[in-house]
C-alpha positions in Angstrom: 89.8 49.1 111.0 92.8 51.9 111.2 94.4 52.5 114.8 94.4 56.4 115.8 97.0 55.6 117.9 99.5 54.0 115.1 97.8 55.4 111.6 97.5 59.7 111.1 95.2 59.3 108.9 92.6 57.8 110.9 90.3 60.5 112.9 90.9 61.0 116.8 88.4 59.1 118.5 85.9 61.1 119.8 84.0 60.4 123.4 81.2 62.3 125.0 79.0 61.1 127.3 77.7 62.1 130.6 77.3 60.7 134.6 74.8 60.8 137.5 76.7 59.3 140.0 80.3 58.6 141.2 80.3 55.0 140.3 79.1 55.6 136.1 82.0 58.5 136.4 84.4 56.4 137.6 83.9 54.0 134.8 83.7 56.0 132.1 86.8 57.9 132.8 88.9 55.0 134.0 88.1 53.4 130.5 88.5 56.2 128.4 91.0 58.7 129.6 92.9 57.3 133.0 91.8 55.1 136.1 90.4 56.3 139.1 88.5 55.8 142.2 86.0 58.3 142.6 84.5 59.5 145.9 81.6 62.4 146.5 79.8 63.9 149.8 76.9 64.5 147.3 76.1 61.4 145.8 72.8 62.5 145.1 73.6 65.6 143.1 76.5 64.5 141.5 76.5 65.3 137.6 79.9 65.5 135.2 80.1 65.0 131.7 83.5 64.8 129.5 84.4 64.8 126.0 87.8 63.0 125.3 89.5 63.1 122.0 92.6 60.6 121.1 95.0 60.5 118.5 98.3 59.2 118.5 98.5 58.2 122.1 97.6 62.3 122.9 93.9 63.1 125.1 92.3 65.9 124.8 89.4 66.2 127.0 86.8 68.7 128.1 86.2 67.9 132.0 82.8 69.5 133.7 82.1 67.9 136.9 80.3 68.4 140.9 82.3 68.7 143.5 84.5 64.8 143.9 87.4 63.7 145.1 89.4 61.2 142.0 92.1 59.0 143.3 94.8 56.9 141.4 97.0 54.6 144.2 99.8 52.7 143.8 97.5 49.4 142.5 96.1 51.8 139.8 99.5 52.9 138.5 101.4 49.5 138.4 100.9 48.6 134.8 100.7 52.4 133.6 104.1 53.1 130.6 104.5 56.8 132.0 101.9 59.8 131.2 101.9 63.1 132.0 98.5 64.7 132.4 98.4 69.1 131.7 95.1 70.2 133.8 94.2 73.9 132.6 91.7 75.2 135.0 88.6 77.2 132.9 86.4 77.6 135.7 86.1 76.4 139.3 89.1 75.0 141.6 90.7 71.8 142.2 93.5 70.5 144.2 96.1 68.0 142.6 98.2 65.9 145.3 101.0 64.1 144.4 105.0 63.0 146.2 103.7 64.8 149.3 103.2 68.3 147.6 99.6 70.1 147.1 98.6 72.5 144.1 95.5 74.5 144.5 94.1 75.6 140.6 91.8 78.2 140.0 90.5 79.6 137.0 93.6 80.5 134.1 95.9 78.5 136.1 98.0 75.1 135.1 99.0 72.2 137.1 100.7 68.7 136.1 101.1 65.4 137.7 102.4 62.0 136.0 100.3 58.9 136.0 102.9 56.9 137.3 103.1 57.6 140.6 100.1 57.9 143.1 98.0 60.7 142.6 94.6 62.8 144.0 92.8 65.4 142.2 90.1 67.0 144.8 87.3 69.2 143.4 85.7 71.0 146.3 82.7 71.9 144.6 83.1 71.9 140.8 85.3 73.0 137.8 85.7 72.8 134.0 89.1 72.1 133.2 91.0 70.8 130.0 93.1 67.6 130.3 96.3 67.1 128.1 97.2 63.6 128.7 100.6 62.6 126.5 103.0 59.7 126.8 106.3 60.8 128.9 108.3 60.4 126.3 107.3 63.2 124.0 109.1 65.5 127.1 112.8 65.5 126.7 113.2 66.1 130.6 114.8 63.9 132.9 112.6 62.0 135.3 114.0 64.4 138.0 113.0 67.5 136.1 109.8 66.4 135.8 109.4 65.1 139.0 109.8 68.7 140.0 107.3 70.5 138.1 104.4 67.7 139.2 101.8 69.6 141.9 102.7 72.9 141.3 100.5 76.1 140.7 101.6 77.3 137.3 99.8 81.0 137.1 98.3 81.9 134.3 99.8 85.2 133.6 103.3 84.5 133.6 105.6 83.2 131.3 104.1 80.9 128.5 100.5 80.1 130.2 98.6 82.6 128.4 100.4 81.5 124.9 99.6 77.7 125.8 96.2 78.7 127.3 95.3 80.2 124.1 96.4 77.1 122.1 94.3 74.2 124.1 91.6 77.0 124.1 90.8 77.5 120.6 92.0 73.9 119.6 89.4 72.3 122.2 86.7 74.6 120.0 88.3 73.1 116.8 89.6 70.0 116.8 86.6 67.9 115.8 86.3 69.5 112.5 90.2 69.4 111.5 91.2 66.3 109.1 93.5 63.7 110.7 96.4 64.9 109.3 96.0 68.5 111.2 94.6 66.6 113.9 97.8 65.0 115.1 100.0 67.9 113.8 97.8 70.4 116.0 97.8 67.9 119.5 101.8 67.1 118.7 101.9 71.6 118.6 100.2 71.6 121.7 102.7 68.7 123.7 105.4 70.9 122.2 104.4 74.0 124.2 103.6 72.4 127.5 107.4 71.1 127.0 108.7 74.5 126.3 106.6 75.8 129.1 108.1 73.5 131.6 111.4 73.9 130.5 110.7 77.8 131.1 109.0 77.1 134.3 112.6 74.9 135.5 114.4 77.6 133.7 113.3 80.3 136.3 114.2 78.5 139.2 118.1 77.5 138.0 119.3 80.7 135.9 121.2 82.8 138.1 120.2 86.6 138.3 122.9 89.5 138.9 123.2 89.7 142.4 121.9 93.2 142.3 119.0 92.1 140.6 117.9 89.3 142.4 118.9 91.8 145.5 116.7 94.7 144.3 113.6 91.9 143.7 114.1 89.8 146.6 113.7 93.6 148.5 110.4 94.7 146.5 108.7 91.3 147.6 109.9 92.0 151.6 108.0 95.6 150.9 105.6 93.5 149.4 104.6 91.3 152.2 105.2 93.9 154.6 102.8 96.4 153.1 99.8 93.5 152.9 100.7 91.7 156.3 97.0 92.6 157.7 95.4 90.6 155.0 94.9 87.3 156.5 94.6 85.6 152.8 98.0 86.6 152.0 100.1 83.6 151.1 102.9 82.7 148.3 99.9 81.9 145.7 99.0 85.8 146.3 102.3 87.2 146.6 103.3 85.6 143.4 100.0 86.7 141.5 100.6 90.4 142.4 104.6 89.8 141.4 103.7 88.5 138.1 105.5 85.2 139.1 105.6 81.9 139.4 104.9 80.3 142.7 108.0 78.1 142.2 110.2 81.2 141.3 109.2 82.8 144.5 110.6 80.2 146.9 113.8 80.4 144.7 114.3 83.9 145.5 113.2 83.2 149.0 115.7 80.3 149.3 119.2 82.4 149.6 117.8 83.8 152.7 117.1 80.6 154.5 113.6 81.0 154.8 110.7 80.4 152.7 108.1 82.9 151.7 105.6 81.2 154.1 107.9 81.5 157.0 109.1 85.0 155.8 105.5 86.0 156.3 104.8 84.4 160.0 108.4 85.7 161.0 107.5 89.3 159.8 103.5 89.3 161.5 105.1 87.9 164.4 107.5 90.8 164.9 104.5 93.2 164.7 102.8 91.5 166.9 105.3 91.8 169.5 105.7 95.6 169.0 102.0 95.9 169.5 102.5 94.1 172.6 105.1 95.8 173.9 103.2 99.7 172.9 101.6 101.3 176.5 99.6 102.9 174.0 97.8 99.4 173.0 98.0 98.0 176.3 94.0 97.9 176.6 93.9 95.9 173.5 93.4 92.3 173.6 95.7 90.3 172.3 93.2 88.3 170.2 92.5 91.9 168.5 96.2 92.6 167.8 96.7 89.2 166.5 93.5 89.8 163.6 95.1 93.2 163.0 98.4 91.6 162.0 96.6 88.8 159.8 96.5 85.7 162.2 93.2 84.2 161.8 93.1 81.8 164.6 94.1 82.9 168.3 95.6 79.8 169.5 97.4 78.9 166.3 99.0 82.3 167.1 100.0 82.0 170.9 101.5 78.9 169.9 103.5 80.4 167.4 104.7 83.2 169.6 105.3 81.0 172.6 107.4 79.1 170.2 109.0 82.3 168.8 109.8 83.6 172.2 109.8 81.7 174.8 106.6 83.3 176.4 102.7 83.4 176.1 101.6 86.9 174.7 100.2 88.0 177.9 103.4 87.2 179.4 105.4 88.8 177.0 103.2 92.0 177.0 103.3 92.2 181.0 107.3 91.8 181.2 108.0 94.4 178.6 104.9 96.6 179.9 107.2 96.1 183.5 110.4 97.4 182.1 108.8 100.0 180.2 107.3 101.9 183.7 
């Protein structure tokens, strides 16, 4: 019997089958695509089905599941040779964890993580996602490179998602039906991409801009931020969407400053918070009111911050500069 892994001629092998509980999932997916320990709140309702296609050492799989939590520790990843698995998000969210960094997926968006180092994939309640599982060596980036690329949000509107969103797309529709031959040409296309894509992705974050440039953008995000400070969901995820950048590429610009975007944003709602405090004309405003205005969603998370900020609680801070202002 021909090897897919060794022999293009013979046809990925195809696997599609279905789970009712954490335990059959587990199984099927540690023997088929990568081991994992799988957890669930929901035992009872738990349902996921996959279908996995290999040839020559590349997956391909179709991943519908409930809401789970996958782990791979450092026991699981002793004997692995180095893989790097491509998770393209069709519907739902998930959460990959990996070397202490966190990358929250929705719908469109890309994420990576290798499957040599500890790893946890947490689906809160559900997603379809595509897998691209390929040996390490088929990326001509340095361990380091790749190392940082692994748990990161890669948006699905900038730079080559769509084109590789496309590919896995319409190949995931296709694939059973091609012969061998385009089979392994088609999955070797699709590695290619997701290589060029990373490249691009580290290529953002290390090409210098004009200083003008980088000036004039770094500006437009401060108006930015500034202009959408009252939304309490703003964050780097959302600054980056609206941008039309990557999350990664956003830090790099924010990095010259000596702040992060993250930061940028407390700083900046922190300051506004301070002049409301110090206006006569808000003075019968509770502080807990001023704080929702300027996007802080928890009250004591806030008067933490500002004590920390400024040496004083907000009511002290609004009843010394109310003082000096009489």
């Amino acid at each position: 019997m021909s090897n897919p892994l060794k022999d293009p001629t013979a046809a990925a092998v195809v696997v599609s089958e279905q789970a009712k509980d954490p335990g059959s999932w587990g199984a099927m997916v540690s023997s088929t695509l990568l081991a994992l320990d799988m957890q669930t709140d929901h035992p009872e309702s738990f349902t996921a089905r996959m279908r996995n296609r290999v040839q020559g050492g590349i997956h391909l799989a179709e991943i519908e599941a409930s809401g789970h939590a996958a782990r791979r520790g450092a026991e699981r990843v002793a004997a692995d040779g180095g893989s790097l698995v491509l998770c393209h998000v069709l519907s739902g969210e998930g959460f990959i964890v990996q070397d202490g960094r966190q990358a929250q997926l929705g719908p469109g968006d890309f994420g990576f993580y290798q499957t040599g180092r500890p790893v946890e994939i947490v689906v809160p309640t559900g997603f379809n996602i595509l897998f691209l599982k390929f040996p390490q060596s088929l990326v001509t980036l340095s361990s380091l490179q790749i190392a940082d690329l692994v748990a990161e949000r890669l948006d699905s509107r900038s730079g080559l998602a769509p084109a590789l969103a496309g590919l896995l797309g319409g190949l995931n529709s296709v694939v059973d039906n091609l012969s061998p031959e385009l089979q392994m040409l088609t999955l070797h296309n699709a590695v290619d991409l997701t290589s060029t894509m990373m490249r691009h992705e580290l290529a953002l974050t290390t090409s210098p801009e004009p200083a003008g440039q980088k000036r004039v953008r770094f500006e437009g995000i401060a108006a930015y931020i500034d202009a959408h400070l009252r939304d309490p969901d703003l964050s780097p995820r959302s600054i980056a969407a609206a941008k039309y950048i990557s999350v990664r590429y956003l830090h790099a610009i924010f990095s010259e400053s000596g702040e992060t975007a993250g930061s940028w944003i407390r700083t900046r709602r922190l300051d506004r918070c301070a002049r409301d405090l110090r206006d006569p004309r808000l003075a019968d405003v509770s502080v807990s009111v001023l704080s929702h205005r300027n996007g802080f969603k928890n009250q004591s998370y806030f008067s933490q911050l500002f004590k920390e900020a400024t040496g004083q609680t907000p009511a002290e801070y609004r009843a010394r500069a109310l003082t000096l202002s009489d």
